[in-house]
ZARO-167742 format. One record per residue (C-alpha): x, y, z; residue in three letters; residue number from 1. Coordinates in steps of 0.001 Angstrom, whole numbers. Layout:
! ZARO-167742
+---------+---------+---------+-----+-----+
:      px :      py :      pz : res :   n :
+---------+---------+---------+-----+-----+
:       X :       Y :       Z : Ala : NUM :
...
+---------+---------+---------+-----+-----+
***
This chain:
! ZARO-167742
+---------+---------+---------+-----+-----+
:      px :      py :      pz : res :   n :
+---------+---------+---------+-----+-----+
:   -2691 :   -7888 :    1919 : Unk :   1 :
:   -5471 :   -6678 :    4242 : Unk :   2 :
:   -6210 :   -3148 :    3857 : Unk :   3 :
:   -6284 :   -1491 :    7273 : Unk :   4 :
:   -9568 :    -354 :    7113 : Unk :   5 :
:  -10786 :   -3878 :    6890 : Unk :   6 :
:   -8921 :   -4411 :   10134 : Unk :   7 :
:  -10705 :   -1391 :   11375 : Unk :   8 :
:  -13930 :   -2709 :   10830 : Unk :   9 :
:  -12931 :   -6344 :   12430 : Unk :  10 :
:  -13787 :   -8146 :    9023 : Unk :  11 :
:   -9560 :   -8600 :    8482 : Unk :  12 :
:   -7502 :  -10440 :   10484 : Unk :  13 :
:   -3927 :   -8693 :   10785 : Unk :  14 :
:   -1062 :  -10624 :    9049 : Unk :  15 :
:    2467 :   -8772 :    9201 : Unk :  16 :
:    3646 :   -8305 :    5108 : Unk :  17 :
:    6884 :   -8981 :    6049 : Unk :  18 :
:    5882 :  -12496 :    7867 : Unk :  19 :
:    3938 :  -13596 :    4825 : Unk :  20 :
:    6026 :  -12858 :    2409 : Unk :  21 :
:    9076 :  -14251 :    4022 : Unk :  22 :
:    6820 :  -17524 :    3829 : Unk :  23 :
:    7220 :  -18003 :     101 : Unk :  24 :
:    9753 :  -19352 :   -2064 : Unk :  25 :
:   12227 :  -16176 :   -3172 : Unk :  26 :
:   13022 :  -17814 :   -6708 : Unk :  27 :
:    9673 :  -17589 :   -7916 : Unk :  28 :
:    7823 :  -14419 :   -9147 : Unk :  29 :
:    6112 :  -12846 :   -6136 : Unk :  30 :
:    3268 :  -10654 :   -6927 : Unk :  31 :
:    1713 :   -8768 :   -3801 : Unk :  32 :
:   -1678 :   -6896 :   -4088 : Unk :  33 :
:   -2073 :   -4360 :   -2096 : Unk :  34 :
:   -5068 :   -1804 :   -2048 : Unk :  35 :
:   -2712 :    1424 :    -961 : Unk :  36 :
:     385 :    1942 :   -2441 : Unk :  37 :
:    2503 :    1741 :     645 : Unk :  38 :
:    5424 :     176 :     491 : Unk :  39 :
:    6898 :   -2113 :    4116 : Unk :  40 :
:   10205 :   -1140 :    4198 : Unk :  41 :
:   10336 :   -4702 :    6141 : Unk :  42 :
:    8655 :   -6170 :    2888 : Unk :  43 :
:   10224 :   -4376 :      63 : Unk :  44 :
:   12869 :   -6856 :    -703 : Unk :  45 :
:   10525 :   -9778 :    -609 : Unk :  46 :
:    8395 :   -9128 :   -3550 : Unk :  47 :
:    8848 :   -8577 :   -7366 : Unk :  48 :
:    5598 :   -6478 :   -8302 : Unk :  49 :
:    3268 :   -4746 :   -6154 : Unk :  50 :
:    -197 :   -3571 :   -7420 : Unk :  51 :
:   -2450 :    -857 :   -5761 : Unk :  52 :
:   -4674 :    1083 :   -6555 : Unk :  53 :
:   -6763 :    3260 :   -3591 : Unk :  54 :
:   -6086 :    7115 :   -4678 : Unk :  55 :
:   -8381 :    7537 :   -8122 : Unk :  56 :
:   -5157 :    9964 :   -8485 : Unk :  57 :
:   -6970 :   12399 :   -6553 : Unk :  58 :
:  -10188 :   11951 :   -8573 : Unk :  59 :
:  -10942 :   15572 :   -8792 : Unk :  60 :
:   -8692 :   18249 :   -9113 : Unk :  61 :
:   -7168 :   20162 :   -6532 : Unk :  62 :
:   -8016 :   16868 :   -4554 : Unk :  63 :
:   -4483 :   15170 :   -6540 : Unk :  64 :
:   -2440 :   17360 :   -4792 : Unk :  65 :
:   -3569 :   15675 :   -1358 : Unk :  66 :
:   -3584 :   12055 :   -2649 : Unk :  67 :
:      83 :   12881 :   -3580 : Unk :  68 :
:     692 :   14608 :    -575 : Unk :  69 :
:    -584 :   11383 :    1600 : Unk :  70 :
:     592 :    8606 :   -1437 : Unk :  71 :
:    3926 :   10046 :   -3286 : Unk :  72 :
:    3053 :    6867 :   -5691 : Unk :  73 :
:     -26 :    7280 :   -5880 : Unk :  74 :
:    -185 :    6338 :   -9639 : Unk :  75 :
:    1401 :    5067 :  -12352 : Unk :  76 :
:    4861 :    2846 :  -12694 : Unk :  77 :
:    8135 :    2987 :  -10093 : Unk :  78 :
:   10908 :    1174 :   -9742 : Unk :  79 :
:   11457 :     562 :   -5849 : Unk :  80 :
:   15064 :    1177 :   -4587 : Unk :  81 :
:   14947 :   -1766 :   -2268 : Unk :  82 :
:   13995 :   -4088 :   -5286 : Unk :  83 :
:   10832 :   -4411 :   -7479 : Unk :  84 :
:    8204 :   -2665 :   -8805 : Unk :  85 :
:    4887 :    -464 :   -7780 : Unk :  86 :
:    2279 :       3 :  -10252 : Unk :  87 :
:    -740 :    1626 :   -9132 : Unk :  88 :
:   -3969 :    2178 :  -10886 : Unk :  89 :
:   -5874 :    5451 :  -10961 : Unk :  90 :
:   -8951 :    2836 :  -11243 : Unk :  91 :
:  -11962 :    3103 :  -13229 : Unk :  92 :
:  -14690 :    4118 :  -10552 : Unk :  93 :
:  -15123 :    6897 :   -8142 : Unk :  94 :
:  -15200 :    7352 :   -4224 : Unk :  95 :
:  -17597 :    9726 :   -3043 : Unk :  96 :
:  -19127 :   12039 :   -5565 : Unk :  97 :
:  -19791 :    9885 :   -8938 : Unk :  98 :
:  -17075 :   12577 :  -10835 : Unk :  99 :
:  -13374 :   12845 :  -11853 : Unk : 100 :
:  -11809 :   16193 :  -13105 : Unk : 101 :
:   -8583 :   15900 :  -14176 : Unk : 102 :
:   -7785 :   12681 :  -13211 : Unk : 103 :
:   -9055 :   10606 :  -16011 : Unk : 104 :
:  -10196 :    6805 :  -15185 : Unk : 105 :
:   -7649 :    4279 :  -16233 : Unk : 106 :
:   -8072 :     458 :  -17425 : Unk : 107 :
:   -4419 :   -1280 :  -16183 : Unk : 108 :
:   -3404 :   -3952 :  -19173 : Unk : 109 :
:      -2 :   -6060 :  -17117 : Unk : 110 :
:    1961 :   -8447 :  -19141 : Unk : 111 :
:    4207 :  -10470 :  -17138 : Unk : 112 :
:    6799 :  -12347 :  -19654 : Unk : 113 :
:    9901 :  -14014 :  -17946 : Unk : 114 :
:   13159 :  -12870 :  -19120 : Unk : 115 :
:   15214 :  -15398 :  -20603 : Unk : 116 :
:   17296 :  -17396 :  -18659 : Unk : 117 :
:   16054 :  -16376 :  -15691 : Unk : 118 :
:   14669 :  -18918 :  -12783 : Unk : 119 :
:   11882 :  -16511 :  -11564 : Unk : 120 :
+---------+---------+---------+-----+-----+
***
């Protein structure tokens, strides 16, 4: 998905999530990246996995109490109520000042594996 700054800038082009996603075929795995972890109500059904990344988890403490504040999943696993899955990544890097304090950097390993008996 385009990340709204992008579209801010004029180097995105603005696609609805909902619109594309309705586009693909719903029995096959549909994994959505997505820089912030927001989720389109619109779009929630219409996915199986959604990876973000975008908060650092704060990066430096007390600064994870306003990524949460601003992203309530802003990192780690969730199981959406609509349907699917969030995972976002506290990331490896830094924004801003080259430092994280208490929000330690984080390498994200996924292994998809299809259940058995199962068309998607």
């Amino acid at each position: 998905m385009n990340d709204p700054t992008g579209l801010q800038l004029k180097t995105d082009r603005e696609v609805p999530e909902a619109e594309m996603l309705s586009r693909l075929p719903r029995n096959k795995f549909t994994l959505l990246l997505k820089h912030r972890p927001a989720i389109d109500g619109k779009a929630a059904m219409l996915f199986d996995l959604q990876l973000s990344g975008h908060t650092h988890k704060g990066q430096i403490f007390p600064f994870t109490y306003l990524a949460k504040m601003a992203y309530p999943l802003n990192a780690g696993a969730f199981e959406l109520p609509q349907g699917g899955f969030l995972r976002v990544s506290r990331g490896t890097g830094t924004w801003g000042p080259p430092v994280r304090f208490l929000s330690p950097p984080e390498v994200t390993v996924i292994e998809l594996v299809r259940k058995t008996g199962e068309s998607k």
